[in-house]
C-alpha positions as CSV (number, residue, x, y, z in Angstrom):
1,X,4.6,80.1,29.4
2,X,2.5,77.8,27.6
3,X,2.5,74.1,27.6
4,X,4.2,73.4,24.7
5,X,1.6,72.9,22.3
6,X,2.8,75.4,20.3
7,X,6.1,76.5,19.5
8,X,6.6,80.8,18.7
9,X,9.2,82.3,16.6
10,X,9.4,85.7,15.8
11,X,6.8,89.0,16.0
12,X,6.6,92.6,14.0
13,X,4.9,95.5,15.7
14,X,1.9,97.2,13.7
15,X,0.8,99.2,16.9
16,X,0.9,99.1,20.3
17,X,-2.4,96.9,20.4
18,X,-1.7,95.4,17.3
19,X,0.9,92.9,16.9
20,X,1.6,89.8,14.0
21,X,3.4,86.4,16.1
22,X,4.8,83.8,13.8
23,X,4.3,80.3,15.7
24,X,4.4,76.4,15.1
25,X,2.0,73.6,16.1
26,X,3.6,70.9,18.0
27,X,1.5,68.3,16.6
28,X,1.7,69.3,13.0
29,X,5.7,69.6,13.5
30,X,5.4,66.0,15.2
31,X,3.4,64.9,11.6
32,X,6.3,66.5,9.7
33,X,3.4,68.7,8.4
34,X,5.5,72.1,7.0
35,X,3.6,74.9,8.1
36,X,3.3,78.7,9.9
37,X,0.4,79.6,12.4
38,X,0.3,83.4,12.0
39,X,-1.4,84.9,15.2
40,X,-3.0,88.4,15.1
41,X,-2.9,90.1,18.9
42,X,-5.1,93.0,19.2
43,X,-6.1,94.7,22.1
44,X,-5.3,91.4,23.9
45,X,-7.2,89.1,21.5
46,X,-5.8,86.6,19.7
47,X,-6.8,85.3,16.1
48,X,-4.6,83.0,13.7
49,X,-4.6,82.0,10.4
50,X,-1.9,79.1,8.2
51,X,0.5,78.9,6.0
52,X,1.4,75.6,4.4
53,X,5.0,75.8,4.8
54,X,7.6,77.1,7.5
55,X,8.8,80.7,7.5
56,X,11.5,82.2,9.2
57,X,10.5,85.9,9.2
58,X,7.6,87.8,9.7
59,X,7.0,91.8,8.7
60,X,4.3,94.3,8.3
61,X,3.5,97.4,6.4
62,X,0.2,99.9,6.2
63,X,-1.1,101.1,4.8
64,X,-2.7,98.7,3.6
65,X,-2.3,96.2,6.1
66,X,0.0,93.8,4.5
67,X,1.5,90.9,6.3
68,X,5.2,89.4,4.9
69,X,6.4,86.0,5.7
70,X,9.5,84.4,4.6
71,X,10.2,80.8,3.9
72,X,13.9,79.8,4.6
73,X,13.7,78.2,0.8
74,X,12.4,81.8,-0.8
75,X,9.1,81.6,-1.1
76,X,7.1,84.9,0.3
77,X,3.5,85.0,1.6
78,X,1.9,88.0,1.5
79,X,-1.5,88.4,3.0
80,X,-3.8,91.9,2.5
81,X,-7.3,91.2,3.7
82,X,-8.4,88.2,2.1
83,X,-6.3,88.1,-0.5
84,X,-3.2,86.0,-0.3
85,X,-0.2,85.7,-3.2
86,X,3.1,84.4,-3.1
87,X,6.4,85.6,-4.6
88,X,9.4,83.2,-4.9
89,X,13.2,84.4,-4.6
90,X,15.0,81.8,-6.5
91,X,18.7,82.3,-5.1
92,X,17.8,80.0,-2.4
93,X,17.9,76.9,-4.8
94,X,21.4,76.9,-5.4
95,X,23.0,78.8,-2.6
96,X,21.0,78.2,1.0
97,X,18.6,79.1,2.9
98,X,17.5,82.6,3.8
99,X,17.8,84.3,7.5
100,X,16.1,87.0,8.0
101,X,13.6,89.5,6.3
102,X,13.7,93.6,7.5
103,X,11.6,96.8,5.9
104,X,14.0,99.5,5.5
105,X,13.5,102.6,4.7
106,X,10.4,101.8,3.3
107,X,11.9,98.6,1.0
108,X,12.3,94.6,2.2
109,X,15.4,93.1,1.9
110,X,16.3,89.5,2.7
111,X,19.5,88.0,3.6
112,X,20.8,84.3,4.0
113,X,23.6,81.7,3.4
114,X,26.5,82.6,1.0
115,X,26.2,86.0,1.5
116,X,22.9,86.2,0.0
117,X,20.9,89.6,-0.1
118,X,17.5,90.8,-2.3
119,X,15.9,93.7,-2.3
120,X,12.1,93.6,-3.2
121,X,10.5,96.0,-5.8
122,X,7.4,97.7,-6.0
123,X,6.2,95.3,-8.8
124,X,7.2,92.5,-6.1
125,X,10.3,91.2,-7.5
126,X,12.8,90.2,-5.7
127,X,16.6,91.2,-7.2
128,X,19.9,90.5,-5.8
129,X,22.0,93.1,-4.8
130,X,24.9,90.9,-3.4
131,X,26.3,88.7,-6.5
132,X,29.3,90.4,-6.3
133,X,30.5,88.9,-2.7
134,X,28.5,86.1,-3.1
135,X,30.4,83.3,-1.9
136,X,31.0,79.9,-4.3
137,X,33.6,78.0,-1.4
138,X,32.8,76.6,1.8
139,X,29.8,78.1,4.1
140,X,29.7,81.7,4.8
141,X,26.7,83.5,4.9
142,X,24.8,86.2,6.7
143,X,22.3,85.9,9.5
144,X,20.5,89.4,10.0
145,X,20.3,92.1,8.2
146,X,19.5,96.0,8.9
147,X,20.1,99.7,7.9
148,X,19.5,103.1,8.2
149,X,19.0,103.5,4.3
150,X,19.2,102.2,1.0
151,X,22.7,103.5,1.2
152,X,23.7,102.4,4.7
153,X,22.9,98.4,4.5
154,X,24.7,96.4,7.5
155,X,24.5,92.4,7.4
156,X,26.1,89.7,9.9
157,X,26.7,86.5,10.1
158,X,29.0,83.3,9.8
159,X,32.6,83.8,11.4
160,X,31.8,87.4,12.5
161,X,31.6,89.0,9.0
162,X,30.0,92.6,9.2
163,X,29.9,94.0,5.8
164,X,28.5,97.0,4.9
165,X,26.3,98.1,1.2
166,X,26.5,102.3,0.4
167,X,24.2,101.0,-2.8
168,X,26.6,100.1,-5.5
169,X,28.8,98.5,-3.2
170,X,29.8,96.8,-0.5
171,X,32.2,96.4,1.8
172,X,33.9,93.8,4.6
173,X,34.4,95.3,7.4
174,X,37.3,95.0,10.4
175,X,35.4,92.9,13.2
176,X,37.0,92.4,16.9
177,X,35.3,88.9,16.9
178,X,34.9,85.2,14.8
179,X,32.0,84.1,16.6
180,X,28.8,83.8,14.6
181,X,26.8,86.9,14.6
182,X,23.3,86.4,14.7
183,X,21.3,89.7,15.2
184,X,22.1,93.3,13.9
185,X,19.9,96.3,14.9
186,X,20.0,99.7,13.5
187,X,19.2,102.3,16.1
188,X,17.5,105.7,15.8
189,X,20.4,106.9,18.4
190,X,22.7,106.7,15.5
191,X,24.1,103.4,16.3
192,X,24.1,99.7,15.3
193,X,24.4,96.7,17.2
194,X,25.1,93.5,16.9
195,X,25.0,90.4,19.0
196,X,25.8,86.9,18.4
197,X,27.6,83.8,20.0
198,X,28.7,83.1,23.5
199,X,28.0,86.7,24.8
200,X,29.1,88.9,22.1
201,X,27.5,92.5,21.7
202,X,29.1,94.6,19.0
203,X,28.5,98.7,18.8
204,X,29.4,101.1,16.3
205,X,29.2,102.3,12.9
206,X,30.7,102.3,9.2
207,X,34.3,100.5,9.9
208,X,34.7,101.1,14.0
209,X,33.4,98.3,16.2
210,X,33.8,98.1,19.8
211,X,33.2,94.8,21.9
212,X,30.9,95.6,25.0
213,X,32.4,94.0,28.0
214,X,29.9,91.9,29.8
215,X,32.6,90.7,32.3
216,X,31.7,87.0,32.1
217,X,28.7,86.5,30.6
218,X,28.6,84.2,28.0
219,X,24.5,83.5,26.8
220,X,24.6,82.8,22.9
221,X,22.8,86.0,22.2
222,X,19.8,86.4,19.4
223,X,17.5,89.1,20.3
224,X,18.9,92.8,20.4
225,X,16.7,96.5,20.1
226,X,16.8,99.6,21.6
227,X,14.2,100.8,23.3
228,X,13.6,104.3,25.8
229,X,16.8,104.7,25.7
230,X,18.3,101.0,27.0
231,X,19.7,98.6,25.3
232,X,18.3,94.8,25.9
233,X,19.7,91.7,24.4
234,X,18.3,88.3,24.7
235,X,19.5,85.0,25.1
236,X,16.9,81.8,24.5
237,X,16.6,81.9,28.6
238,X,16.3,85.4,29.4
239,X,16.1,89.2,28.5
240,X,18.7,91.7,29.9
241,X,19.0,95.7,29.8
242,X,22.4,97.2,29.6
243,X,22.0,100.6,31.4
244,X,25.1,102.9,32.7
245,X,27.5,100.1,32.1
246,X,25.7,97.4,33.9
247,X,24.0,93.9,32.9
248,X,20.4,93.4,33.9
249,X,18.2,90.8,33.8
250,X,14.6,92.0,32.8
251,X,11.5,90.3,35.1
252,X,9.5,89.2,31.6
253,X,7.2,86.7,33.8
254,X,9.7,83.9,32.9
255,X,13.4,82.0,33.1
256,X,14.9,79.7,31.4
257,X,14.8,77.7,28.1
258,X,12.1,79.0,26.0
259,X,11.3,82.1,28.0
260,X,13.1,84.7,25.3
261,X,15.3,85.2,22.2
262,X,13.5,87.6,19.7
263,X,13.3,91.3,20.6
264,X,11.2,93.8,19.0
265,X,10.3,97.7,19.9
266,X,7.6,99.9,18.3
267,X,5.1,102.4,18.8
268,X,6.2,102.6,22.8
269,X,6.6,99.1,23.4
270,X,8.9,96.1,23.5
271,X,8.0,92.5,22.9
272,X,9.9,89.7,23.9
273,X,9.1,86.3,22.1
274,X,10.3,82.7,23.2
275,X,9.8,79.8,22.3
276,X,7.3,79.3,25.1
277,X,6.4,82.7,26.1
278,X,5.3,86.2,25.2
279,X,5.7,89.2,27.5
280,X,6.0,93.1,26.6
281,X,6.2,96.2,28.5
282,X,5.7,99.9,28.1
283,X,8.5,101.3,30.3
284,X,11.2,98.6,29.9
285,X,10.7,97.7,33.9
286,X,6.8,96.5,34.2
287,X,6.5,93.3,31.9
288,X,2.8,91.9,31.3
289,X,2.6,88.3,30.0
290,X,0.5,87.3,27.1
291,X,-0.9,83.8,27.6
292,X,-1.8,81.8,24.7
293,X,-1.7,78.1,24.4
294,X,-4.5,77.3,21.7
295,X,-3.0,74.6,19.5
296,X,-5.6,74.4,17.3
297,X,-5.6,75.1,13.5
């Protein structure tokens, strides 16, 4: 756990000893100074470079190496070698800020407030493929995003909406909760799940959804991924493995605030990022912690 200097967010897996961490300075966030410290680890070393504005989401794709980050008011960074452009989504402006950012199937989508979702093409426009349930009244909108395909889309969100795109169109489907749902994670086991407030985790597919009872654990939940075969979820204090019915807490190096929240797996391993600490591991048991606490920019 670092010292508080810097703040991370969110990560995307390139490789197993490559590995893109989206992060904020303490001291810039103190100055009101919008910004996004993009770390590179590789093979245990760390490198960084800026962005001049905050992003919420962070992807990679190869080749070339091209690293993705998402501003909560549209605006996308893309960085390949030293080139850097940006690409602006303009739903933003008028209906709210965007959530979350996924590569699927080879295409990013974005999802956010309102219902909002875009799908990026190859020239790098970014189209929205949700007008049709896009909502005018009140506040819904959709926190996370995932799929299998273009034609299997599943996004979450506000008041426990799951709806589901087959590409034309798309669908609200029957949910067992109203809580907010914050994190949905297509599987490769032919599954998706979904966690989100006060302990929720969500399984199925298409229109059946099945609460998993946790007894009574109630952790707002934001991080979920499957990985060797385990499910882990993760609240801001702590990471936990469901296995053969039962609820585990993972030994990441850390407890409490800060120590945990966003989950990713690739390439035969699994990060966990907090706000205050990094830790992966290679077997799901045996976590190594990554220090970093360089504020500098």
């Amino acid at each position: 756990m670092n010292s508080g200097s810097i703040t991370f967010a969110k990560c995307s897996i390139v490789r197993r000893d490559l590995v893109f961490i989206s992060a904020q300075v303490t001291e810039l966030n103190n100055r009101n100074v919008n910004h996004t410290k993009v770390l590179r680890w590789k093979a245990g070393a760390f490198a960084h470079f800026m962005i001049d504005s905050a992003t919420t989401a962070i992807s990679v794709t190869t080749p070339p190496l091209t690293v993705f980050s998402m501003g909560l008011d549209g605006d996308i960074h893309l960085f390949r070698g030293s080139t850097r452009t940006t690409e602006h989504i303009v739903g933003p402006n008028d209906s709210g800020l965007l959530c979350d950012m996924r590569l699927i199937a080879g295409s990013h989508y974005v999802a956010g407030m309102q219902r909002q979702v875009y799908r990026r093409h190859e020239d790098g426009g970014w189209h929205s493929i949700a007008d049709s349930i896009r909502n005018r009244e009140g506040i819904k909108g959709f926190h996370s995003i995932d799929g299998f395909s273009a034609t299997e889309l599943y996004a979450v969100g506000m008041d426990g909406e799951i709806w589901l795109f087959d590409g034309r169109h798309w669908q609200a489907l029957g949910s067992p909760t109203s809580m907010i749902l914050q994190n949905v994670h297509c599987s490769d086991d032919g599954n998706v799940y979904i966690v989100g407030q006060a302990g929720v985790v969500l399984v199925g597919r298409g229109d059946q959804w099945v609460p998993v009872n946790l007894n009574d654990f109630s952790e707002d939940l934001w991080g979920v991924t499957v990985f060797n075969g385990d499910l882990f979820i993760a609240s801001s204090k702590a990471v936990y493995r469901i296995a053969d019915g039962q609820l585990k807490k993972a030994n990441i190096g850390s407890d409490g605030a800060g120590s945990a929240s966003f989950l990713a797996s690739g390439d035969g391993v699994l990060w966990s990022v907090g706000s205050r600490h990094l830790a992966f591991t290679a077997d799901g048991v045996s976590w190594t912690v990554v220090d970093y606490d360089d504020a500098s920019y």
